[in-house]
C-alpha positions, 0 to 999 in steps of 0.5 A, a space after each residue: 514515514 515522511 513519504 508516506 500516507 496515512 489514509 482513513 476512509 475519509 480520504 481514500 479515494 482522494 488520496 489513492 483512486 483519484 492519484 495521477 500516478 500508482 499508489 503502492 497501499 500497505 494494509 497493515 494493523 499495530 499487532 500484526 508482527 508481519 506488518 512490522 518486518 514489511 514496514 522497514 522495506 516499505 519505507 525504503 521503496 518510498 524513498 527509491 521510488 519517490 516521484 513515480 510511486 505514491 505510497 499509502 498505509 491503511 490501517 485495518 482496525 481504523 479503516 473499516 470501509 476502504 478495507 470491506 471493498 476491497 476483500 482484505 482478509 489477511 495482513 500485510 497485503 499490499 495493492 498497487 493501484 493504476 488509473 484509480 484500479 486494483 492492478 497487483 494484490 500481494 499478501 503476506 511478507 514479500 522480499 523488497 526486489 519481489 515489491 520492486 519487480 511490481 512496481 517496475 512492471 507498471 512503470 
């Protein structure tokens, strides 16, 4: 997971609001079996959009803030934030050209 960051509440904002570029945020949890099938594809998406996409994962259980504000209540869900805004919310596994699709379409 070199290209991607593990963010605590501590650093959020640094690390996803204030970024100058998007920011793909998988909020997941160890227990969470769909987290785990997700993790594979996120990784591979870090890889491939290196440079234009920041990618960041937020865990639930550590990460009690950043996870209230933003009304997470299901995992996986993953945000793609813009100019420091919630721009995509997807929940659930998705397929990777789905994620890539999102990704595109704010590039």
């Amino acid at each position: 997971m070199s290209r991607i960051v593990e963010v605590t509440d501590d650093n959020f904002e640094q690390e996803v609001l204030q970024a100058d570029q998007p920011v793909f945020v998988d909020f997941w949890a160890v227990w969470c079996g769909p987290c785990r099938m997700i993790a594979p594809v996120f990784e591979e998406l870090s890889e491939e959009y290196a440079g234009k996409v920041k990618f960041v994962k937020v865990n639930v259980d550590e990460v009690t803030k950043s996870v209230a504000n933003y009304g997470i209540m299901s995992i996986p869900t993953l945000m793609l934030f813009k100019d420091g805004q919630p721009e995509e919310t997807l929940v659930g596994v998705q397929p990777k050209e789905k994620l890539a699709e999102v990704l595109d379409s704010h590039l």
